[in-house]
N, C-alpha and C positions, 0 to 999 in steps of 0.2 A: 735466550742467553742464560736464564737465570736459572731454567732445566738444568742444560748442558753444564754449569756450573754444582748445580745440586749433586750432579749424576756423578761428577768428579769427585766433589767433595766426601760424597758417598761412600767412594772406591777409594778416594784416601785414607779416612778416617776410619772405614771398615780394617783398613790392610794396617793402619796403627792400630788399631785396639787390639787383633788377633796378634800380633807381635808383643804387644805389652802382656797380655793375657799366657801368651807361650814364655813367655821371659819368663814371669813373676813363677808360672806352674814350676818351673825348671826349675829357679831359684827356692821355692818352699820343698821341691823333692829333695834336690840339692841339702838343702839346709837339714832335711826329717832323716834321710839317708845315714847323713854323717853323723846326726846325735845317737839312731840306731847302733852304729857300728860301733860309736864311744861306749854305747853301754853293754855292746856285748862283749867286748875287751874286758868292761869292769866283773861282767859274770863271770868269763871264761876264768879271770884271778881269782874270783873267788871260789869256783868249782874248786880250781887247782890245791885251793888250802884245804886238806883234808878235816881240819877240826872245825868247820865252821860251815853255814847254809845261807841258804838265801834269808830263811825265815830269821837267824839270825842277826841277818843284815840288817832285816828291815826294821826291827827292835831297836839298833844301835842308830836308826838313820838311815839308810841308805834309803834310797828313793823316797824320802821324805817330800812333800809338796809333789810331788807328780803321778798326781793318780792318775794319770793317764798311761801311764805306764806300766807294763808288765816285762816279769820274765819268769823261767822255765825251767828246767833239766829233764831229759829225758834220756834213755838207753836206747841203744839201735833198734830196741824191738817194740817201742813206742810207750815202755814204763814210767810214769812220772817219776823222777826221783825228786825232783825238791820246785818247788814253785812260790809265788807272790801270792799272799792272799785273795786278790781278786781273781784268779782265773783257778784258782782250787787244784781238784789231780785231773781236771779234763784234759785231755792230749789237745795244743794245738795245732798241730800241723797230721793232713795225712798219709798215710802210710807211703805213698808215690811219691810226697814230698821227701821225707823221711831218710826215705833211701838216694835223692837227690842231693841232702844236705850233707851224707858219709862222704858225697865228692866232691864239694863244695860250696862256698856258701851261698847260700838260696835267699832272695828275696820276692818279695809276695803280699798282695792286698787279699783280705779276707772280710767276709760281711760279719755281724755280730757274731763274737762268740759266745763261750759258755762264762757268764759271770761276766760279761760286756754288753752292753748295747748300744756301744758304735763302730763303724766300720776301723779295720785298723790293718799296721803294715808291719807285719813280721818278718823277720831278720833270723836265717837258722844257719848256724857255725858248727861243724866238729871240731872234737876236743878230747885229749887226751889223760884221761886222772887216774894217774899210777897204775896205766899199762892198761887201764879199760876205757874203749871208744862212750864217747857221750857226744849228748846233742845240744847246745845249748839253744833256746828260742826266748829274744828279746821282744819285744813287740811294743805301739803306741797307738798312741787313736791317732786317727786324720781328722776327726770332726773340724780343727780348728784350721787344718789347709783346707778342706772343704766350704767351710762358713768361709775365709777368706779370699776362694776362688769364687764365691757366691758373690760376696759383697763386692769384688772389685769386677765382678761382670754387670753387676748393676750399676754401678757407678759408669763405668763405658757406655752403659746404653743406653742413660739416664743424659750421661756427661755429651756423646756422642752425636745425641738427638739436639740436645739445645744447642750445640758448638754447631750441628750443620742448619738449624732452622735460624741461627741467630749468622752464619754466613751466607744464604741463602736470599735474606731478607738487606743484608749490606749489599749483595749482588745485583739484586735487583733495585736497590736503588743508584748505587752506579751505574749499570746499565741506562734506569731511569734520564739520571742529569747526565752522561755522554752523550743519551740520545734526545735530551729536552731541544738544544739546538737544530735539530733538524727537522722536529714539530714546528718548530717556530717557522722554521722556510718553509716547511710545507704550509703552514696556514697562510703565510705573506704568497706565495706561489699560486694559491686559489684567487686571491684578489689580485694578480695581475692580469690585464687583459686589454686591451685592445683599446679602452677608451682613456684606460690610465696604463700606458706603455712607462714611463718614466720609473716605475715602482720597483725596489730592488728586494732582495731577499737581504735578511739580517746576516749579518757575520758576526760569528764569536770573538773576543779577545783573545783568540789562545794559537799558534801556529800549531796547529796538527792539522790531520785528515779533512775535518769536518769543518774548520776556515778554511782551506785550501779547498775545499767541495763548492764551498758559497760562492769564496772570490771566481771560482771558473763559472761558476751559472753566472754570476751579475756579468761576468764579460759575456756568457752567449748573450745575454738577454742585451747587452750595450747593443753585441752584434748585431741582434733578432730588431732591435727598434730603429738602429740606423738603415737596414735594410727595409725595416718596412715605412721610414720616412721617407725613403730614396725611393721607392714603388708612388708612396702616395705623391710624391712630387712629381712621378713619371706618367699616374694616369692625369694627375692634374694635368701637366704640358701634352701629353700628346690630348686629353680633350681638348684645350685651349686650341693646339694644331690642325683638330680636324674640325671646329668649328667656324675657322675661317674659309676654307674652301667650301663648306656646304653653304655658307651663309651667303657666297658668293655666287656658289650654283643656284641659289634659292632666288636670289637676285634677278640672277640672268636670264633663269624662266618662267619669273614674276612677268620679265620686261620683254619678254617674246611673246607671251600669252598675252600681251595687251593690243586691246588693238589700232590699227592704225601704223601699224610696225611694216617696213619696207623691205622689200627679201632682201636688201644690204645690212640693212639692221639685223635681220633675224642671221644672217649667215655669223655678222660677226658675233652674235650671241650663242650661238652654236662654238664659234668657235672658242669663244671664251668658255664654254660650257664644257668644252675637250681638255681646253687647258688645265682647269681645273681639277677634271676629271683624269687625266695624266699625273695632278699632283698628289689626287687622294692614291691613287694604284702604287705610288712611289712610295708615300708616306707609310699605307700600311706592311709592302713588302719592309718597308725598314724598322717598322714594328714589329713584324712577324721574324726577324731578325735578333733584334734588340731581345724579345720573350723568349727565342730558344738560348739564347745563350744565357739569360736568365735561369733558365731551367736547367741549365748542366752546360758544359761544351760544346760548344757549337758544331754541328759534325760536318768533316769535312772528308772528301774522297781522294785522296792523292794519288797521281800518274805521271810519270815522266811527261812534261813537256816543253814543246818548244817556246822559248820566252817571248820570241820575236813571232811565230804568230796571233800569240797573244795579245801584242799590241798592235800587232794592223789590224788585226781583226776587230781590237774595240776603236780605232781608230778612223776603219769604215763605216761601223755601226755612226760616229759623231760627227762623218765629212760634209755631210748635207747639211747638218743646224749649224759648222763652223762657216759655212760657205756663205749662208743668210745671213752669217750675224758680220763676212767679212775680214773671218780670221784662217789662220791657216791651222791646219794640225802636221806635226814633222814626227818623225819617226827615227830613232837612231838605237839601232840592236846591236850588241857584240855579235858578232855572227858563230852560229851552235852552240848557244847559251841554253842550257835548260837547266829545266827545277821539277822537286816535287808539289807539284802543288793540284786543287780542288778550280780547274777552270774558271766553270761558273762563278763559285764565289770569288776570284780573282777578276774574273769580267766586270760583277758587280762592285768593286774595289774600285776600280781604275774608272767606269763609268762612273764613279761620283765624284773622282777625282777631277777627272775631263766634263763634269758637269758644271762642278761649281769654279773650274777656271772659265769657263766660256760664260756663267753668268756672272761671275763677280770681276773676274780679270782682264786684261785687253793685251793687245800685240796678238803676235801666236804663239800656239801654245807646242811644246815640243816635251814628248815620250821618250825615255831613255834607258836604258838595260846595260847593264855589264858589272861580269865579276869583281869581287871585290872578298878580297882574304877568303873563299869558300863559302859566299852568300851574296845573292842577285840583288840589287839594287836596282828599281824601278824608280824614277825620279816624273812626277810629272811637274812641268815649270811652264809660267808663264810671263807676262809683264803686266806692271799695273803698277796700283796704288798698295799690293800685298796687304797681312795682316795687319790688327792695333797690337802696340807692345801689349796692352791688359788682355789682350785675347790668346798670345801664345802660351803659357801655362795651362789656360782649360779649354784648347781647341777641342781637343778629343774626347769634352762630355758630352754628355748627351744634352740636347735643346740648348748648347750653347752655340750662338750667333753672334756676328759681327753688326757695327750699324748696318751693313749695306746687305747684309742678308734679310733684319729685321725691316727694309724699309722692301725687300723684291719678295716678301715671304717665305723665306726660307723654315726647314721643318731645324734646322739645327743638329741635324743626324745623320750627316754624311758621313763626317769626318770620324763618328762615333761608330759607325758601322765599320770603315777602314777600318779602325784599330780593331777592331773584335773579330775583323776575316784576317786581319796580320796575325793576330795574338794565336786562333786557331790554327794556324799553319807553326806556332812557335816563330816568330818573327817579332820584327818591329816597325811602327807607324813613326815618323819623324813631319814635323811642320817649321819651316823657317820662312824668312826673306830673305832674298837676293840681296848683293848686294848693290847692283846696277838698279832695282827697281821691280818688282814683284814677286810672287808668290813662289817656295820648293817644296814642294808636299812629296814624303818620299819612301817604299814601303823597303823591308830589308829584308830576305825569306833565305831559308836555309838549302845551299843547292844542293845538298844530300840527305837521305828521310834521317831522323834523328829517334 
């Protein structure tokens, strides 16, 4: 920054001096011009009086105090006829000029002349004295617009060097403190990390850029640690989850391996060892669920389908464990109801639905389908004891469970997969109770792709 600042500074101050420098040149030509021409009006009068000369002049005063000054007379054919004592009878001008001053007046820089030794700017005018052409030539030194343009070019580059090393060195320390605030974050940002998440970066007092830079990190980093609380609560409870069924499989073929065990024993240990074993295969597909969506969107494949196969189909899959357990499963489709929707992940939707009404709820349980304003409403219901009021707010987190879940072992993540196969489809997950007496668990998907 404090380059780019120089380099400007550079090209300003350069493109002012050459401006000041061209003014003043103009104005000292300007100025040396005019006092020329005044004095050649005063020769030309004096030519014109026949009884009197220059040399006279200069006896009574005239060009008193300016010796820097000269003048001339000469005839068209380059004869001196009267001159100033410093430049004597040498002709100033030559013979080219000469004949350029018969047609008018001639201005002209010349280096040292005869009886001069410094550079100077002659002025030649015709002139007319009693019917014979003359020449008149004024002339004066420049030494002093020369020393003048000397001195005010060193003073620019003198003046122009300190003005840019003395803005230069302001540059860069503004630069410096606008950018000291964001050294600061950056060194507080090296010391956040993982074991101290809570750590913020500093913000300035000042509403610009670079508070508004801070305030957005300290909210990612809010963001970055409540999500990494919410993961470490997440591996916590599913370890917690899967250390119950293994602890239980560990059990059960502690207690088969012993001996003395009767093949009714071992069978039912077997069988507990299935069941079990059914709950870890559940557990981690709902894991392995819960992570992709963690990971991005949960991806989902859409197809026109029939609603109502849908639900007989998971309705068959659940007729033999409802038949055990006693209960009925029912079935009620609008008839040619379809959606866009991802089967599978609907399959798996509604079988945790029709899971945890068969384990937690009682009566029978009944599937239901039909439009509703241009989106399928799937309703599974059952009868029972329904949710606690404290549960309906955070049905659809994750690991959250009812007493009757935590007393049959529930993983807490039914209900939490529901809403993540809803939400991927652009839908909605609803939980209520009846009000006769059990559970509405209900999904809401959009019957046209969006």
């Amino acid at each position: 920054m404090t380059l780019v600042f120089a380099g400007v500074m550079t090209i300003v101050l350069g493109a002012i001096g050459v401006f000041v420098y061209l003014r003043f040149e103009a104005e000292l030509d300007s100025t040396l011009n005019t006092g020329l021409r005044s004095r050649a009006s005063d020769v030309v009068a004096l030519v014109r009086e026949a009884d009197s000369g220059l040399s006279e002049r200069r006896r009574s005063g005239w060009l008193v105090g300016r010796s820097e000054s000269f003048a001339e007379v000469v005839d068209p054919n380059g004869k001196v006829l009267d001159s100033t004592p410093s430049v004597g009878s040498h002709l100033l001008l030559s013979p080219s000029a000469l004949q350029r001053a018969e047609r008018g007046p001639v201005m002209l820089d010349r280096g040292p002349l005869p009886g001069l030794k410094d550079e100077s700017r002659l002025l030649a005018v015709s002139v007319q004295e009693r019917g014979r052409a003359r020449i008149v030539i004024v002339g004066t030194s420049i030494e002093a617009q020369t020393d003048s343009l000397s001195d005010l070019l060193q003073l620019l580059l003198v003046g122009g060097s300190v003005a840019l090393l003395l803005a230069s060195l302001a540059a860069y320390w503004v630069a410096a403190a606008a950018l000291r605030p964001v050294e600061e974050m950056r060194e507080r940002a090296a010391q956040v990390s993982t074991a101290e998440p809570g750590q913020r970066l500093p913000v300035p007092p000042t509403d610009d850029e670079i508070a508004r830079l801070g305030a957005t990190l300290n909210a990612m980093l809010d963001r970055l640690g409540e999500a990494l609380a919410h993961e470490r609560r997440f591996v916590a409870d599913a370890s917690h989850e899967l250390r119950t069924p293994l602890a239980i499989l560990k059990a059960e073929v502690d207690l088969a391996l012993s001996q003395g065990r009767s093949p009714g024993e071992l069978q039912a240990a077997l069988a507990s060892v299935s069941e079990e074993t059914d709950r870890l295969i559940q557990l981690a597909e709902d894991l392995l669920t819960i992570a992709q969506t963690a990971q991005g969107k949960l991806p989902v494949q859409l197809t026109q389908t029939d609603i109502g196969e849908v639900l007989h189909g998971v309705a068959r899959r659940f007729a033999r464990r409802a038949q055990d357990n006693g209960r009925a499963l029912q079935v009620s489709v609008e008839p040619g109801l379809h959606a866009p929707i991802d089967r599978l992940r609907v399959d798996q939707a509604l079988g945790n639905l029709i899971d945890n009404a068969l384990r937690y709820g009682s009566g029978p349980v009944s599937l239901t389908a039909a439009d509703h304003g241009g989106s399928v409403e799937i309703h599974v219901l059952d009868r029972g004891s329904g949710f606690t009021e404290d549960f309906l707010p955070r049905a659809f987190e994750r690991f959250s469970r009812t007493g009757a879940s935590h007393k049959d072992g529930g993983s807490g993540l039914g209900l939490a997969i529901v809403e993540t196969i809803t939400h991927a489809h652009r839908g909605e997950a609803h939980v209520a109770n009846r009000d006769r007496g059990g559970a509405d668990v209900w999904l809401v998907l959009p019957a046209a792709r969006r």
